[in-house]
C-alpha positions as CSV (number, residue, x, y, z in Angstrom):
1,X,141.6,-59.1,73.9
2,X,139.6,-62.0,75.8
3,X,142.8,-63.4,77.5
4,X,143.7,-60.0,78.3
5,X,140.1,-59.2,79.5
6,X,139.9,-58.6,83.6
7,X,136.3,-57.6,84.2
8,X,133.8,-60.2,84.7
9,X,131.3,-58.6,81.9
10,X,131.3,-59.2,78.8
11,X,133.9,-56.4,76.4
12,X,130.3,-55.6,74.9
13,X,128.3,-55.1,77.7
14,X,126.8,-51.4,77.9
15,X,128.0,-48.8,80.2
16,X,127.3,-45.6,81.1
17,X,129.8,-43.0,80.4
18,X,129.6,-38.7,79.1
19,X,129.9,-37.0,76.0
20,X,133.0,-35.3,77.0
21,X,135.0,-38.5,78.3
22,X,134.1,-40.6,75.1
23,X,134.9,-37.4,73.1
24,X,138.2,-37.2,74.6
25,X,137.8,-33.9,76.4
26,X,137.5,-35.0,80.1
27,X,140.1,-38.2,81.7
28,X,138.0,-40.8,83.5
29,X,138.2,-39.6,87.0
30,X,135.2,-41.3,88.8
31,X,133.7,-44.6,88.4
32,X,130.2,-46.2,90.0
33,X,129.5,-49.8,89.8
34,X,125.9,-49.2,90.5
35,X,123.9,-51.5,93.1
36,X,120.7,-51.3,92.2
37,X,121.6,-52.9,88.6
38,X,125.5,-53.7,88.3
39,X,125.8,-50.6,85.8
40,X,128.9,-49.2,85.3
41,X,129.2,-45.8,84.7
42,X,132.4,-43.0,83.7
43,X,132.4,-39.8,84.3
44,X,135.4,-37.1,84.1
45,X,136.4,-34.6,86.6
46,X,133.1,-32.2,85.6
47,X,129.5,-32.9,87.3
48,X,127.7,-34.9,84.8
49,X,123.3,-34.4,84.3
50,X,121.6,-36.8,82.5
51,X,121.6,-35.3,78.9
52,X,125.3,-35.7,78.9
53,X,125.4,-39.6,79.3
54,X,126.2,-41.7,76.0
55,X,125.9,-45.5,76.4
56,X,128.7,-47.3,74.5
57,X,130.8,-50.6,74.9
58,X,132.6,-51.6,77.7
59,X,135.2,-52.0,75.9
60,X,135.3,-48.3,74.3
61,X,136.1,-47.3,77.8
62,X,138.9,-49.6,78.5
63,X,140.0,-48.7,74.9
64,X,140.4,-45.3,75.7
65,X,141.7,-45.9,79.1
66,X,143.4,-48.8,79.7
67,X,143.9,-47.8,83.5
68,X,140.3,-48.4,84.1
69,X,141.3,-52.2,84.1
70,X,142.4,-51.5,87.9
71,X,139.0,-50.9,88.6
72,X,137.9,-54.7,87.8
73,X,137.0,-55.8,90.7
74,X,135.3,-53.1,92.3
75,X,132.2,-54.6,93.8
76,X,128.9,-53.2,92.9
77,X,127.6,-50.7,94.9
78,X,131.4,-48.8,95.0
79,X,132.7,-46.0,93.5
80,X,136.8,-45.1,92.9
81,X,137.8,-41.8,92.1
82,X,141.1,-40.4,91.0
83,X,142.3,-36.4,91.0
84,X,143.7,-37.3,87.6
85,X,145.3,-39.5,85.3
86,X,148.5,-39.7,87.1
87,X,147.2,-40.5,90.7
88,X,145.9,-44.0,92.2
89,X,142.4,-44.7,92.5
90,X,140.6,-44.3,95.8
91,X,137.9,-46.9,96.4
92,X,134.9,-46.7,99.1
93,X,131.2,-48.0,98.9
94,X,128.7,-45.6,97.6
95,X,126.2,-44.1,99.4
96,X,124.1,-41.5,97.3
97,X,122.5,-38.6,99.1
């Protein structure tokens, strides 16, 4: 895995991500590289609230969705998003409301 490895942190570093993507009920479909911290977090096509956030390996995530590795070098402080599995991410800085 570590020659394969594209993100700059560590495969064990934590990350945000819900119940229902890690549970294999909702495809990642938005991403947020945080900017107050450099947290990553994975959330599926539903609106997430805090109670459904799990915090698991970096890894995990690109274990379950190896398409995630596009997302790489998204700089902190951006988001991508995606209408599904099938269509390309869209990336653009985050600016929360």
């Amino acid at each position: 895995m570590a020659s394969e490895w594209k993100f700059s942190d560590e495969p064990t570093t934590g990350v945000f991500a819900t119940k229902r993507v890690m549970g294999g009920e909702d495809p990642i479909t938005r991403v947020f590289h945080d900017a107050e911290d450099g947290a990553w977090q994975f959330h599926g096509p539903n609106e997430s609230e805090a109670e459904d956030a799990v915090y698991v390996c970096l890894h995990c995530v690109i274990d379950m969705d190896a398409s995630v590795n596009d997302l790489a070098d998204l700089p902190v402080g951006w988001c991508a998003w995606r209408e599904n599995t099938a269509s390309p991410w869209t990336r653009e800085p985050f600016i929360a409301t």
